[in-house]
C-alpha positions in Angstrom: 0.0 0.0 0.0 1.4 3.1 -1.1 0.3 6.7 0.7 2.3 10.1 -0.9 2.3 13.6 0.7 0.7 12.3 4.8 2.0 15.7 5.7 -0.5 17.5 3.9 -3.6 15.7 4.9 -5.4 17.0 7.8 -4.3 16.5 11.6 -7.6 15.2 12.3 -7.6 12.9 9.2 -3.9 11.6 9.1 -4.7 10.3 12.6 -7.5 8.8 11.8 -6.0 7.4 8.7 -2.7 6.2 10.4 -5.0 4.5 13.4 -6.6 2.6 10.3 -3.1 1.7 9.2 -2.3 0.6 12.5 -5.1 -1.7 12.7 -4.4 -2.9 9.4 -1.2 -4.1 10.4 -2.2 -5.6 13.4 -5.0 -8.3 11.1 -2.6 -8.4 8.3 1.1 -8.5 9.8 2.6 -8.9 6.0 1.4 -5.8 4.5 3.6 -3.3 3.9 3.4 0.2 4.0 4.9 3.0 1.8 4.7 6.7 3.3 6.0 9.6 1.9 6.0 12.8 3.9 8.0 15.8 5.5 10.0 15.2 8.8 7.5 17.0 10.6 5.4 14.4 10.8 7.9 11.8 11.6 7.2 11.0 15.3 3.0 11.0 14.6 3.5 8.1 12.3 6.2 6.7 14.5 3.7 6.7 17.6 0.5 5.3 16.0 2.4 2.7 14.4 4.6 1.4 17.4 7.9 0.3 16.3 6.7 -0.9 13.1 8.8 1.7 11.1 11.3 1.8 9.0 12.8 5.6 7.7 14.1 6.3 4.8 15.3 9.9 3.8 15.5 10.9 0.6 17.0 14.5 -0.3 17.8 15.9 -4.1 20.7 17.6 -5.2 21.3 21.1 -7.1 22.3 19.2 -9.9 18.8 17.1 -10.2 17.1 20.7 -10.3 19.3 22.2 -12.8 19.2 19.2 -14.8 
């Protein structure tokens, strides 16, 4: 399951969605999530989903932009 840009969904919503995850993972141990977001919201994610997370930082470089 893949879920782009958690940052800019809706306090309210994005815990709501990542207690749904949670549960998810809890009936269904082998799915796998993907999450992109900013760092901001890097401890939420981490608490609702309790230890069951695995970061991965990506940054660019100038060159990528100029390219």
């Amino acid at each position: 399951m893949c879920i782009d840009a958690l940052d800019e969904c809706a306090g309210v919503q994005r815990v709501k969605l990542l207690d749904s995850l949670n549960q998810i993972l809890e009936n269904s141990p082998g799915t796998r999530i993907f999450v992109t977001g900013r760092p901001n919201i890097q401890a939420e994610i981490e608490k609702c989903l309790s230890g069951r997370v695995l970061r991965v930082s990506v940054g660019l470089k100038r060159g990528d932009l100029i390219r």
